[in-house]
C-alpha positions as a Markdown table, in Angstrom:
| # | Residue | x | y | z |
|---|---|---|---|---|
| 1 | Unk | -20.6 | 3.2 | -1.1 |
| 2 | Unk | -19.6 | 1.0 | 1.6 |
| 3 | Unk | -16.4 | -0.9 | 2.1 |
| 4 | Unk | -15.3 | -3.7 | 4.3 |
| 5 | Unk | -11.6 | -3.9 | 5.8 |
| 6 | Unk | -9.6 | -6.3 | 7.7 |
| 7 | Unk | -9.1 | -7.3 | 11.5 |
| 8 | Unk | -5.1 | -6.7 | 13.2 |
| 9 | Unk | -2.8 | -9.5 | 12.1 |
| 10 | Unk | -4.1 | -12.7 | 12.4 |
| 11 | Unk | -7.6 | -11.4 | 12.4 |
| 12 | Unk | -10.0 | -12.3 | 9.8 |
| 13 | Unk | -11.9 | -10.5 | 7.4 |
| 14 | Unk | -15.3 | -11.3 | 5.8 |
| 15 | Unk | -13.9 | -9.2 | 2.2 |
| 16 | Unk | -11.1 | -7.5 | 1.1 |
| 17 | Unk | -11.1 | -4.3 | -1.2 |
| 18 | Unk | -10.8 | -5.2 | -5.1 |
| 19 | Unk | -11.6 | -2.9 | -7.6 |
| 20 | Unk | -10.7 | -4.9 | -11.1 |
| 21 | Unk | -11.4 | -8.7 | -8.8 |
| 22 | Unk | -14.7 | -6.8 | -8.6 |
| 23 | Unk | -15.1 | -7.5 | -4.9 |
| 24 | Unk | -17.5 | -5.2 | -3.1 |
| 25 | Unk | -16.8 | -4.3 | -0.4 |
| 26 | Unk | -19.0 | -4.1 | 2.3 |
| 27 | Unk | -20.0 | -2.2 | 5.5 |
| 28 | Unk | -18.5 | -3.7 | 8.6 |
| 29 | Unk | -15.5 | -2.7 | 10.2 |
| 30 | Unk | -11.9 | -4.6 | 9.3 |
| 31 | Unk | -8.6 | -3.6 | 10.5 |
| 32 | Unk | -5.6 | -3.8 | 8.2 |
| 33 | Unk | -2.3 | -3.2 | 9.1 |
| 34 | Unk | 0.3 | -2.5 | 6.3 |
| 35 | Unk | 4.3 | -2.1 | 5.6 |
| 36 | Unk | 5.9 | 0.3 | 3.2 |
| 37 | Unk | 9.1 | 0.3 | 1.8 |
| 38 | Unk | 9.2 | 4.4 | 3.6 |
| 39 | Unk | 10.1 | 3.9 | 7.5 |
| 40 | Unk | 8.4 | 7.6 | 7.8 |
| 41 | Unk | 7.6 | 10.6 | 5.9 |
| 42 | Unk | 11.2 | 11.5 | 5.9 |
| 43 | Unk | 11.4 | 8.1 | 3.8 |
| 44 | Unk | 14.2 | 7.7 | 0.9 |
| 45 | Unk | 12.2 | 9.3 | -1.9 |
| 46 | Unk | 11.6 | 7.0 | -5.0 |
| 47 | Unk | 13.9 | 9.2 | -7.4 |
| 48 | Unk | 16.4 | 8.5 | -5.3 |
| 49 | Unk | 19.0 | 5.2 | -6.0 |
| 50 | Unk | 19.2 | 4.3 | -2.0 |
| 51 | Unk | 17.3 | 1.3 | -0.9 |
| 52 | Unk | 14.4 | 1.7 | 1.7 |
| 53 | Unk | 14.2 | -0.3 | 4.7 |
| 54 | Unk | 12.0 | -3.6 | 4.2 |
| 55 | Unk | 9.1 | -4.9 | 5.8 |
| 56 | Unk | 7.0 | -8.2 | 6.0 |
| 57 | Unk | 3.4 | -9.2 | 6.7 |
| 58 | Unk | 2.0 | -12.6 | 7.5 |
| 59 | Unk | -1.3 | -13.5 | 6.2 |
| 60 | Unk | -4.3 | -14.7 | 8.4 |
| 61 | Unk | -6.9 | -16.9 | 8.4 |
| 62 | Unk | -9.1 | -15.0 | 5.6 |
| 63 | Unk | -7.3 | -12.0 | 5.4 |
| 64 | Unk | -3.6 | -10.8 | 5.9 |
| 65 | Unk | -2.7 | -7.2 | 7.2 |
| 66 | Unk | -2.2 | -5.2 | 4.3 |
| 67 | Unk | 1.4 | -5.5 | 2.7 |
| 68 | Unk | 4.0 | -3.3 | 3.1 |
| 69 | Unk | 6.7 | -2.6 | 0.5 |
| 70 | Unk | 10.0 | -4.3 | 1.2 |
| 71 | Unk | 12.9 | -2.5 | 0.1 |
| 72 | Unk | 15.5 | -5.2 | -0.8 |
| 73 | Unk | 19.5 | -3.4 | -1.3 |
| 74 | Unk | 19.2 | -1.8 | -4.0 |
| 75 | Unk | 19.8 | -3.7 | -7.2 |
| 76 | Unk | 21.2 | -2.7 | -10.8 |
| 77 | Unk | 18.5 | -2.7 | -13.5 |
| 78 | Unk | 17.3 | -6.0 | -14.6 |
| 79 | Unk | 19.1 | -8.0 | -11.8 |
| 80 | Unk | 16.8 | -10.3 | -9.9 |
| 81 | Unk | 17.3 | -12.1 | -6.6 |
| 82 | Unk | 16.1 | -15.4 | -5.4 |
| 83 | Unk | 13.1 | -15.6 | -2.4 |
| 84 | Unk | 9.4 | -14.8 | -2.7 |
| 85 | Unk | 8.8 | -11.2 | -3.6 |
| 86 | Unk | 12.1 | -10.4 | -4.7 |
| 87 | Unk | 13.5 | -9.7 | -8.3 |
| 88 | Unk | 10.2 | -9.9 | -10.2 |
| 89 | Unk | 8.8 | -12.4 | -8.7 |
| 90 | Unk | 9.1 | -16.5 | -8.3 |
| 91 | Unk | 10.1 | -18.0 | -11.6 |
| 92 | Unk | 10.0 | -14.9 | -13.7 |
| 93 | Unk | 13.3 | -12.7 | -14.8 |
| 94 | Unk | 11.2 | -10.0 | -16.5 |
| 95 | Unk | 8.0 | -8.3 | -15.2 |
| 96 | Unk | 5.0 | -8.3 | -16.7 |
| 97 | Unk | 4.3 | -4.9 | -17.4 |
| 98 | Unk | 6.1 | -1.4 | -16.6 |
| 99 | Unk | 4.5 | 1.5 | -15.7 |
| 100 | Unk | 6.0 | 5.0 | -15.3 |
| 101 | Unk | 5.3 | 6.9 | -12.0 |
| 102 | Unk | 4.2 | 10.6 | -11.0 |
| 103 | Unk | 8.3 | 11.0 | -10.0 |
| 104 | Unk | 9.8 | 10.0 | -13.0 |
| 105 | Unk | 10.5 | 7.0 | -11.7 |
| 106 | Unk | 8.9 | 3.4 | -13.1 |
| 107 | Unk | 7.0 | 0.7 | -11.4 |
| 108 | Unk | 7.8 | -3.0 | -12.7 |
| 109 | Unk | 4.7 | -5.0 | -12.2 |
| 110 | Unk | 4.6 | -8.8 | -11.7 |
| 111 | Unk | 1.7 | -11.2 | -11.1 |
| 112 | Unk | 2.9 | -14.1 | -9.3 |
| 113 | Unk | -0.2 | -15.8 | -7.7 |
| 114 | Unk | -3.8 | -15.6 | -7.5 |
| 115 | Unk | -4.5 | -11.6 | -6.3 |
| 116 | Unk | -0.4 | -11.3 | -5.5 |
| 117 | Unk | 1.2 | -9.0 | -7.4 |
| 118 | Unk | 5.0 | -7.5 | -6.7 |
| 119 | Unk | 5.8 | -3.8 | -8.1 |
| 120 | Unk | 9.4 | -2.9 | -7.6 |
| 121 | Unk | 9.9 | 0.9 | -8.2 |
| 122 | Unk | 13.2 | 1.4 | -10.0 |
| 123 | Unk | 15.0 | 4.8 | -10.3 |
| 124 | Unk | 18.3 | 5.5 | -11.9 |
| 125 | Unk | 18.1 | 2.1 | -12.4 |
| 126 | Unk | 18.3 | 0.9 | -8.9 |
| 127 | Unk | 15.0 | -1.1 | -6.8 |
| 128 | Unk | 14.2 | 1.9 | -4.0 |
| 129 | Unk | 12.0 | -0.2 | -3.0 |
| 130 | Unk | 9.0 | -3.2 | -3.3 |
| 131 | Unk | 5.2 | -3.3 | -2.8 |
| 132 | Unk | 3.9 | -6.5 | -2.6 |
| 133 | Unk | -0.2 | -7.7 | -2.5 |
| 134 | Unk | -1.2 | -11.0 | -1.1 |
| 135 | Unk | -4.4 | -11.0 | 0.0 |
| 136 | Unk | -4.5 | -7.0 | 0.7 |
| 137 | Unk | -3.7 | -4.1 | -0.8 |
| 138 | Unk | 0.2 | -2.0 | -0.4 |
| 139 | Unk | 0.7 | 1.4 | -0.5 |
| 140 | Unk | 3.6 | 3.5 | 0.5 |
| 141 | Unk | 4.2 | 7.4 | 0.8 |
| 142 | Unk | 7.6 | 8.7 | -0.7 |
| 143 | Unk | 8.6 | 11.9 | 0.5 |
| 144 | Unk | 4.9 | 13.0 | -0.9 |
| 145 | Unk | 4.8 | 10.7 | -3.6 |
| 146 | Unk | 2.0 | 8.1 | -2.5 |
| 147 | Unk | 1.9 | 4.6 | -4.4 |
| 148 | Unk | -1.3 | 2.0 | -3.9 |
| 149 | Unk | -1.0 | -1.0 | -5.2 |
| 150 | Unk | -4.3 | -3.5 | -5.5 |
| 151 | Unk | -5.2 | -6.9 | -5.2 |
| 152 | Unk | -6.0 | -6.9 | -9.1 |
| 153 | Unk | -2.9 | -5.7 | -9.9 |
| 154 | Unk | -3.3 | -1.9 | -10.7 |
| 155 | Unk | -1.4 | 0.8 | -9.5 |
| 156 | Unk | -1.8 | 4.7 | -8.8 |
| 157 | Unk | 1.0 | 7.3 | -8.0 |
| 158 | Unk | 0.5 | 10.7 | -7.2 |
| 159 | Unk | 1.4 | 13.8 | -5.6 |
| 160 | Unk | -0.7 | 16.3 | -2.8 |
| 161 | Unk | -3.9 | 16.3 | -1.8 |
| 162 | Unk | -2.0 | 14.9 | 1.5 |
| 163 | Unk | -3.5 | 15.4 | 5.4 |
| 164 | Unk | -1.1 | 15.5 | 8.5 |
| 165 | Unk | -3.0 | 13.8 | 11.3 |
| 166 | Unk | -4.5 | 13.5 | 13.9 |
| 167 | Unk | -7.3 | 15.4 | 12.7 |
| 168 | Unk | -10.3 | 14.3 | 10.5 |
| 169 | Unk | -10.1 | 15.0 | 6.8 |
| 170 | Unk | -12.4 | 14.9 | 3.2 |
| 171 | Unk | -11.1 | 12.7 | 0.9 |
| 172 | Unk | -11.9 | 11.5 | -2.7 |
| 173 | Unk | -15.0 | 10.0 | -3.6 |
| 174 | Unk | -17.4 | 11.6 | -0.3 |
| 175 | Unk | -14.4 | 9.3 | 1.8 |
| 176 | Unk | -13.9 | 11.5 | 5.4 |
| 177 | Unk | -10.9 | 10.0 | 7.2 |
| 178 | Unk | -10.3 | 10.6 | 11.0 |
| 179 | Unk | -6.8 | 10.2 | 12.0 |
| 180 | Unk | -5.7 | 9.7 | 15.6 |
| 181 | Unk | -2.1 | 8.6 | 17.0 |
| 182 | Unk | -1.8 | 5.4 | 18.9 |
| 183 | Unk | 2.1 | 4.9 | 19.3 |
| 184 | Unk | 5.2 | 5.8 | 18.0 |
| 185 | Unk | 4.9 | 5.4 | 14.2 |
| 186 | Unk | 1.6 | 4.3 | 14.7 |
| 187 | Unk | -1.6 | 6.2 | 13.3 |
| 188 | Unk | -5.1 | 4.8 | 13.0 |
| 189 | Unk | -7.0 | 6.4 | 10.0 |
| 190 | Unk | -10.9 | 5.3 | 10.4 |
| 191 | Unk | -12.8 | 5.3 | 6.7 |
| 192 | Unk | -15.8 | 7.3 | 7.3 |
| 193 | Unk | -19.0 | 6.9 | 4.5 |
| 194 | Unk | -22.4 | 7.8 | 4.0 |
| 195 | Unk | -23.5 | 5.1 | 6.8 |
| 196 | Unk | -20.7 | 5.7 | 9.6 |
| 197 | Unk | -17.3 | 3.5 | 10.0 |
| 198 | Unk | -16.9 | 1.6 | 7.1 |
| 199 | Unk | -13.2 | 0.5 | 7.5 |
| 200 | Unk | -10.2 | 0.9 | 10.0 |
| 201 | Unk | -6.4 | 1.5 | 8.2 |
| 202 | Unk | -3.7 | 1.4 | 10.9 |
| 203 | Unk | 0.3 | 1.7 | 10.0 |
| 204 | Unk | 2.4 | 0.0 | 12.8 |
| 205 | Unk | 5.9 | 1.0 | 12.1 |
| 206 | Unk | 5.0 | 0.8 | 8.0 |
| 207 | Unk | 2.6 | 2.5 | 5.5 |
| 208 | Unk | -0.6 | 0.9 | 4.7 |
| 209 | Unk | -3.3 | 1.6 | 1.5 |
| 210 | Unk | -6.1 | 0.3 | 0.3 |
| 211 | Unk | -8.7 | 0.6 | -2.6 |
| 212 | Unk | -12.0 | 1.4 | -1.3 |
| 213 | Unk | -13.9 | 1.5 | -4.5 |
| 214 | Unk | -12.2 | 3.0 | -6.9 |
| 215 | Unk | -10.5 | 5.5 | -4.6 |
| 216 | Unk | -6.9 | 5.0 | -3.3 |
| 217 | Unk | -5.9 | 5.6 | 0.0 |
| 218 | Unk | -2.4 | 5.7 | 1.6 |
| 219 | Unk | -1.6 | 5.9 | 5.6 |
| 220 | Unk | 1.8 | 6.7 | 6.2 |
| 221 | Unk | 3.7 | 5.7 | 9.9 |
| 222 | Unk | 3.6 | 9.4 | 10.3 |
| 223 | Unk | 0.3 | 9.9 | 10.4 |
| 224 | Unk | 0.0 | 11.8 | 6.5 |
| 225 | Unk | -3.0 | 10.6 | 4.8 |
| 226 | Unk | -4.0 | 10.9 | 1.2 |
| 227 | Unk | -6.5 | 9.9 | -1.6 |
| 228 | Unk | -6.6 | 9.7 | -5.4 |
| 229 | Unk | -9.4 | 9.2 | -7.6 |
């Protein structure tokens, strides 16, 4: 199977990983950068109430870096705030569905635009911190609890089956994954298939994820790489 990513900021991209849109994704190369609500592996876990620091992406021309999750300060349960991606999203004061997480923790799911969806994880009734899809896929790792987050709204957590880069790794679905540092909280995980390079994920200071058909994949700014099927 062959999947296409996204070009650095500003960069475009011919397709961008959907598994319930149904977009395929295809063979060439794409760089996506992405922004978690973790600022490293030693992140605030999600069971915890203290906010995570908070990140922003910008969309380009056809495709925008993959989103990060902004942590807003923490909030009490069922208090929403005003501004694009926060409470649960522009115009609504509930979320649309709520799903419970591998921690314990729950995810509060919003759509609030075409392939945009906002999940703010809430433990002990505080918002720990936000992934939000426009265009791209989110994902975050959690002290070892990795959360992706898709363009058609769906949303894995799990535990393990983690890689500490730089190195080259097997993960789900016949996926290989070589990881190689490139800065200071900055890894670049290449998506290796049956035909070579089929996708580029690179964390600049944030987490990053994708779906590449079916099987999530989570980058964190420490170079830890997992997958989930």
């Amino acid at each position: 199977m062959n999947l296409q990513k996204r070009t650095p900021r500003q960069a475009t991209a011919e397709a961008r990983p959907v598994r319930r849109a149904g977009l395929a994704l295809a063979a060439a190369s794409l760089l996506v950068v992405g922004g978690t609500a973790c600022e490293s592996d030693g992140a605030t876990p999600a069971g915890d109430a203290a906010p995570a620091a908070s990140a922003s992406t910008e969309p380009g021309d056809q495709a925008a870096s993959p989103s990060g999750a902004r942590s807003p300060d923490a909030e009490e349960d069922g208090t929403a705030t005003s501004g694009e991606g926060d409470g649960d999203g522009p115009g609504k004061s509930s979320p649309d569905r709520t799903e419970k997480l591998v921690d314990g923790s729950e995810a509060r799911i919003t759509e609030v635009g075409e392939q945009h969806y906002v999940a703010k994880i809430v433990s002990k009734g505080a918002v720990v911190a936000t992934l939000e899809t426009d265009g791209h896929d989110a994902g975050l790792n959690a002290n070892g609890m990795f959360v992706a987050l898709t363009l058609g709204g769906d949303l894995a957590s799990w535990m393990g089956n983690d890689h500490q880069g730089p190195g080259t790794f097997a993960l789900e679905g016949d996926w290989k994954a070589k990881v190689t540092k490139v800065g200071e909280l900055r890894y670049r995980a290449q998506i290796i298939g049956h035909n070579g390079v089929a996708g580029t994920l690179e964390t600049d200071g944030h987490d990053t994820g994708l779906d590449a058909n079916g099987v999530y994949i989570v980058l964190s700014n420490g170079g830890v790489i997992s997958s989930h099927k």
